[in-house]
C-alpha positions in Angstrom: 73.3 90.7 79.3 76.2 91.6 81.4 75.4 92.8 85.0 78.4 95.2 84.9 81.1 96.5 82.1 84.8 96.3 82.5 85.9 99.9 83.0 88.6 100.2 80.2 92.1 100.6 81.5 94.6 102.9 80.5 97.9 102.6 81.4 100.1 104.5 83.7 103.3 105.9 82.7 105.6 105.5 85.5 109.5 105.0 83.4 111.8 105.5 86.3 109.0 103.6 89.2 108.7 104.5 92.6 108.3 102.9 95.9 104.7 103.0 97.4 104.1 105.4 100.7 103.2 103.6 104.1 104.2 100.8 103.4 104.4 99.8 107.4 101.0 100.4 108.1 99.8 98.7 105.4 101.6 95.1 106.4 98.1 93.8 106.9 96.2 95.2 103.4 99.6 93.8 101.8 99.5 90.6 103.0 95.3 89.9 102.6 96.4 90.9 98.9 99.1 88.4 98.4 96.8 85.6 99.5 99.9 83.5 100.9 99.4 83.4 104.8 100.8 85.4 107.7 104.5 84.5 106.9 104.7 84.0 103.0 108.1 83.4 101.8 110.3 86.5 100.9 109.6 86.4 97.2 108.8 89.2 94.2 105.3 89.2 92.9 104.4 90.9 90.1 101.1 92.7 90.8 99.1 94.8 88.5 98.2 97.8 90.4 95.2 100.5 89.8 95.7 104.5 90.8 92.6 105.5 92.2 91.8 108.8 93.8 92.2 108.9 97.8 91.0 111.4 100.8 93.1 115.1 100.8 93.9 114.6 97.4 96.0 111.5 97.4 96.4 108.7 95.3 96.3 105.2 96.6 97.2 101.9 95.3 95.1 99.2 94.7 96.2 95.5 94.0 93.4 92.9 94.0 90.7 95.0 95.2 92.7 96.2 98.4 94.6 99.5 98.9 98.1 98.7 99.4 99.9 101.5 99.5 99.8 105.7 98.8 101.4 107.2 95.8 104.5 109.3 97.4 104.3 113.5 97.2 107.3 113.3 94.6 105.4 111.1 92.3 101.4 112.4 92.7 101.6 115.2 90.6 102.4 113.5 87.6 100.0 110.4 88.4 97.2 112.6 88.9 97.5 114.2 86.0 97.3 111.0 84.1 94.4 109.9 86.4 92.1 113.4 85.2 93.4 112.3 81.4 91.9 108.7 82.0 88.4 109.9 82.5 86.1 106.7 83.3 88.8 104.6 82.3 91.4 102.7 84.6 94.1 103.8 84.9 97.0 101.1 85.8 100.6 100.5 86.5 103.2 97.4 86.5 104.4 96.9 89.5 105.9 93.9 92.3 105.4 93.4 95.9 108.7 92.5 98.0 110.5 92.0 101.3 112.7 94.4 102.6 114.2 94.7 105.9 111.0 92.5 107.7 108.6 94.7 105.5 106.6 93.7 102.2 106.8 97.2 100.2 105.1 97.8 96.9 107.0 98.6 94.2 105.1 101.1 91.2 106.8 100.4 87.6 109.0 97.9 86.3 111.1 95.9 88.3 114.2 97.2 88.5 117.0 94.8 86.8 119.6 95.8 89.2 117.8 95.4 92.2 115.4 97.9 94.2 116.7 101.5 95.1 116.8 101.9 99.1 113.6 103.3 100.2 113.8 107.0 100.5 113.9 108.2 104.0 110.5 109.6 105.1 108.5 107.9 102.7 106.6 106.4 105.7 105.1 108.7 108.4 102.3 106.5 109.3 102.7 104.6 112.7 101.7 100.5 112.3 98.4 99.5 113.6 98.1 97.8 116.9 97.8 94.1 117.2 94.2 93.4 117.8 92.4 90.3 118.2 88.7 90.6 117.8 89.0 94.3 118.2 90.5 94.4 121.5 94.2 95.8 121.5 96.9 92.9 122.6 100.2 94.7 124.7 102.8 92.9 125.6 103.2 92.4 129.0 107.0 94.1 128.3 105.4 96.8 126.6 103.5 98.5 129.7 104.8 101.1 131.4 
């Protein structure tokens, strides 16, 4: 007897793709999930990413069990709509995780042959997290003021 069943998975139409929100602030979650160190080489990954509901009625992006990245305003209505259809099933989406400009950004549909499209200006409102170590923030003595 199996101690849990696989949630079937449904997947998510996304033709034209999208890049993931907050991408910034979610350096860290984006790293844990590629599983390649602090400073992995600047590579696509294909990921397979799940749509789950968020807080305020977003949609976040999960990719190995960590949330990676929001579903943008332009692309939520659709998304949702697709998530309420779903009902207890999965719903999922192709995807790829690269580096852009010193950032890793998550990149919902198929990879584009001609390259990525520029991100969109104000996809990302959230500020990065502080440097911490154990907790305690770490400023730069040039940082003070």
């Amino acid at each position: 007897m199996a101690l849990f069943r696989r949630r079937p998975e449904v997947p998510a139409n996304v033709e034209d793709g999208f890049s993931a929100a907050e991408a910034p602030a979610m350096q860290r979650s984006i790293l844990e999930a590629l599983g390649l160190g602090d400073r992995p080489a600047p590579a696509v990954v294909p990921a397979r990413l799940r749509v789950e509901g968020g807080a305020d009625g977003r949609l976040v992006l999960v990719w190995r069990n960590v949330i990676v990245g929001f579903v943008p305003p332009g692309a939520t209505a659709p998304l949702a709509a697709q998530l309420a259809a779903a009902g207890d099933a999965t719903l999922v989406a192709p995807g790829a995780v690269h580096h852009v400009d010193g950032t890793w950004r998550v990149w919902v549909g198929a990879v584009p042959t001609g390259g990525f499209p520029p991100v969109p200006d104000g996809l990302d409102t959230l500020a990065p997290p502080e440097t911490t170590i154990l907790g305690v923030p770490v400023r730069r003595l040039d940082h003070r003021g």
